[in-house]
Backbone bond lengths (Angstrom), bond angles and torsions (degrees), N, CA, C in turn:
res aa  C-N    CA-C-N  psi(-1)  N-CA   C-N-CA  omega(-1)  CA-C   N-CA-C  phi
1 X - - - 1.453 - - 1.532 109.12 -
2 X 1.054 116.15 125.12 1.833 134.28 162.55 1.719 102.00 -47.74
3 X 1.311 102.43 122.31 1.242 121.52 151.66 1.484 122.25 -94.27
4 X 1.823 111.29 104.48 1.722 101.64 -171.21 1.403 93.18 -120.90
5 X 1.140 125.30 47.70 1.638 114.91 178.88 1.397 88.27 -82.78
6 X 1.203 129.03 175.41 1.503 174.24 -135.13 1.682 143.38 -142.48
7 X 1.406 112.23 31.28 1.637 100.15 -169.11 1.356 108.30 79.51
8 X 1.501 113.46 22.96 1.579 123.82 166.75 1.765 106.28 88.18
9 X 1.532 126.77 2.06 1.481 138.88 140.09 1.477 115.52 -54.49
10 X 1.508 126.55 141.67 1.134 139.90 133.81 1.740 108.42 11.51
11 X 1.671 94.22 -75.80 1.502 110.40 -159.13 1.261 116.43 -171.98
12 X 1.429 122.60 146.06 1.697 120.80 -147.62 2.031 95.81 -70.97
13 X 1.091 117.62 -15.83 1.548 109.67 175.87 2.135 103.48 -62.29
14 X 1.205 103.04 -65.46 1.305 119.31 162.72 1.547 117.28 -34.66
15 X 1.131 139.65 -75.93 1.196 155.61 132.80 1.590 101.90 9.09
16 X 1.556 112.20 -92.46 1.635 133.81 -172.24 1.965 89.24 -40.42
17 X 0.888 124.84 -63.08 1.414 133.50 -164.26 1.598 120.98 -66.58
18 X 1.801 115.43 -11.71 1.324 127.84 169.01 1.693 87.21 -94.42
19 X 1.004 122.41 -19.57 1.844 99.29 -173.75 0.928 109.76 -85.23
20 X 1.392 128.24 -26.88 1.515 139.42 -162.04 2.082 99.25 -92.95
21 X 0.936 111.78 -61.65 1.224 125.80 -168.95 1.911 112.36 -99.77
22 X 1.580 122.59 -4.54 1.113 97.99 160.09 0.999 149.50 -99.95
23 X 1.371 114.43 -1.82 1.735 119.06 156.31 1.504 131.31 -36.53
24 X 2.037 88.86 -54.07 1.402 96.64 -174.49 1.675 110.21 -75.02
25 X 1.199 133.29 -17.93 1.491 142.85 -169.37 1.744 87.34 -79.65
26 X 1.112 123.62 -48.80 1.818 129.45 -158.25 2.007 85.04 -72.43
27 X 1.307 125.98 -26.86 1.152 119.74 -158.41 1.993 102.03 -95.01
28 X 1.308 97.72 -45.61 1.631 107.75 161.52 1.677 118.16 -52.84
29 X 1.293 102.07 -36.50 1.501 94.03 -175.26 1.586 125.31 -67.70
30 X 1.881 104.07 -47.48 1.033 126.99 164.05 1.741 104.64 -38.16
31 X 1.488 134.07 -67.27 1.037 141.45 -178.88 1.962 109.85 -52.61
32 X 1.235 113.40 -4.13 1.349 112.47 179.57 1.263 113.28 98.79
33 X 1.481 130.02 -19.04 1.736 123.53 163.50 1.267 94.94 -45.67
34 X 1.834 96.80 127.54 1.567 110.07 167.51 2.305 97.64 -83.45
35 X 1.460 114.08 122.98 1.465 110.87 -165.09 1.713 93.69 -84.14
36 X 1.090 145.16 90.58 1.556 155.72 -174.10 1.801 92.47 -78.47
37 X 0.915 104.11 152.12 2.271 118.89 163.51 1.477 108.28 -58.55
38 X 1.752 99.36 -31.65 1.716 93.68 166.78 1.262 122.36 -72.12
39 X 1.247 98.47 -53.35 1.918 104.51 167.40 0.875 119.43 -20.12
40 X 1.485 103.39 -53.30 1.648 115.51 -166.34 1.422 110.83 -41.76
41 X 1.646 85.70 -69.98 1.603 116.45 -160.45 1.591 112.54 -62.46
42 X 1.440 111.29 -30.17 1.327 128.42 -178.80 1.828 100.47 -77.86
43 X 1.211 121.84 -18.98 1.731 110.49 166.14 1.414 112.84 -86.84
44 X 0.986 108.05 -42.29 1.860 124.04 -157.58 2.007 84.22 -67.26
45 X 1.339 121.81 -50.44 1.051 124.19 -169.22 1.495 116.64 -62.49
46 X 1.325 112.77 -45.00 1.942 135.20 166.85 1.490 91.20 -51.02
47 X 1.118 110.73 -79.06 1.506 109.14 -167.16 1.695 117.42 -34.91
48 X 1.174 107.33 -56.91 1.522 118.24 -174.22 1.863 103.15 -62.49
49 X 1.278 111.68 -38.38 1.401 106.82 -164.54 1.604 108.26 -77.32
50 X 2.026 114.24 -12.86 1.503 110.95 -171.27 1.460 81.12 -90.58
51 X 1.134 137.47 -12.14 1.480 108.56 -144.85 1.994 88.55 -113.85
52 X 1.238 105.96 -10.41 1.933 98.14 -177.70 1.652 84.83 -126.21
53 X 0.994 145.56 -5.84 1.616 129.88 -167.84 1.462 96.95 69.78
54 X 1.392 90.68 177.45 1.753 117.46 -177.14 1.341 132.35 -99.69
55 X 1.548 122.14 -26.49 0.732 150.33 128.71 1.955 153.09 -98.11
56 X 0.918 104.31 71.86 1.129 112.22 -167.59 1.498 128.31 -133.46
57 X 1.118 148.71 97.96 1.734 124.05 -173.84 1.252 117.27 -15.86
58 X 1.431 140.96 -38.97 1.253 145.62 -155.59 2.008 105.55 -68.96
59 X 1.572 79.74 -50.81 1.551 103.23 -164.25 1.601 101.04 -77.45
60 X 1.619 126.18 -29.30 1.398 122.54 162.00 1.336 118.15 -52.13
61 X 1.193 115.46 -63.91 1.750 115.14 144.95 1.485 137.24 1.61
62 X 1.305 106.28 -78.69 1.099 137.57 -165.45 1.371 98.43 -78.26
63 X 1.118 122.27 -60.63 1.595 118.20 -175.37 1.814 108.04 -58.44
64 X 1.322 106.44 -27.34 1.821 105.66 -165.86 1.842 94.59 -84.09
65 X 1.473 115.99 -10.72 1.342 109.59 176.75 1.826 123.82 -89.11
66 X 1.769 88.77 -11.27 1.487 94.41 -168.40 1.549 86.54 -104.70
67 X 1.204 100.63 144.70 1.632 109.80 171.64 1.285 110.07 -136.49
68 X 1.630 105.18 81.60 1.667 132.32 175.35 1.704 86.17 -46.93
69 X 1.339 115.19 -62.16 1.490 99.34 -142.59 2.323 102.55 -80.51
70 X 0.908 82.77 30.65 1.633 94.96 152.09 1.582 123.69 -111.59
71 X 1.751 112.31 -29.09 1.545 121.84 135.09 1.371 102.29 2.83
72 X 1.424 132.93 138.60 1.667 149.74 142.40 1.637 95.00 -96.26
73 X 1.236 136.74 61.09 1.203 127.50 168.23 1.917 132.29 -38.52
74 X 1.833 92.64 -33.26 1.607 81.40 178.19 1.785 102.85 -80.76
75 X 1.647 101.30 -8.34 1.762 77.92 -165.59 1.743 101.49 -76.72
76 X 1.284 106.72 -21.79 1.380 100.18 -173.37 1.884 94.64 -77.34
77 X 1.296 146.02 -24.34 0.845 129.98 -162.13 1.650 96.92 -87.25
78 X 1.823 124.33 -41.87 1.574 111.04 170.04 1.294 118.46 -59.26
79 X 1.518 119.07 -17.58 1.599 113.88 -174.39 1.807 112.16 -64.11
80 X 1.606 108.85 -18.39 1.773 106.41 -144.21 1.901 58.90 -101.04
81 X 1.936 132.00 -59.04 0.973 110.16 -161.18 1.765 129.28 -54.86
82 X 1.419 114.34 -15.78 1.269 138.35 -169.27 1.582 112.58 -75.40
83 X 1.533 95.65 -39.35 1.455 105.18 170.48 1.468 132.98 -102.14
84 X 1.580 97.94 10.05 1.293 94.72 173.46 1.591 90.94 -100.95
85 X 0.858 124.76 -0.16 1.621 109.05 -164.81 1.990 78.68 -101.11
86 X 0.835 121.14 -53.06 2.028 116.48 -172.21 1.169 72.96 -32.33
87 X 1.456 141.81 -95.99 1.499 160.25 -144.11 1.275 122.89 -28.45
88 X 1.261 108.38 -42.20 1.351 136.21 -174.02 1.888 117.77 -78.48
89 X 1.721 104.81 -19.87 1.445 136.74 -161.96 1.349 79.08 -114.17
90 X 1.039 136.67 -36.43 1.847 113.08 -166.26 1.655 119.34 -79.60
């Protein structure tokens, strides 16, 4: 069996997507955003769609290269809940 976890992630899609997006999720939470798998998926998705558009060749592209739904969304969503609670204990 293949081992594809990530720097101790799921998997480098998962992984790539806590570096990019978990600061600001660790910073929302603190502020009281509850961070949900939708959350997740519902930023990572905003983000990508301001930054290639919605329609465009570029963004057909781009979307067939990213494979969100290899995303572990709840783990990234227990990771921000996991650490707000350490946080909360310190």
């Amino acid at each position: 069996m293949t081992d594809n976890t990530c720097n101790g992630w799921r998997n480098a899609a998962t992984w790539t997507v806590n570096l990019w997006f978990g600061d600001a999720w660790a910073e929302m939470a603190d502020e009281g955003i509850d961070i949900t798998p939708e959350f997740c998926r519902e930023q990572v998705e905003e983000y990508v769609y301001d930054l290639i558009g919605k329609d465009s060749t570029t963004a057909g592209f781009i979307w067939d290269m990213l494979d969100l739904n290899a995303v572990d969304w709840h783990e990234l969503a227990d990771h921000q809940r996991d650490w707000l609670a350490e946080d909360a204990e310190a």
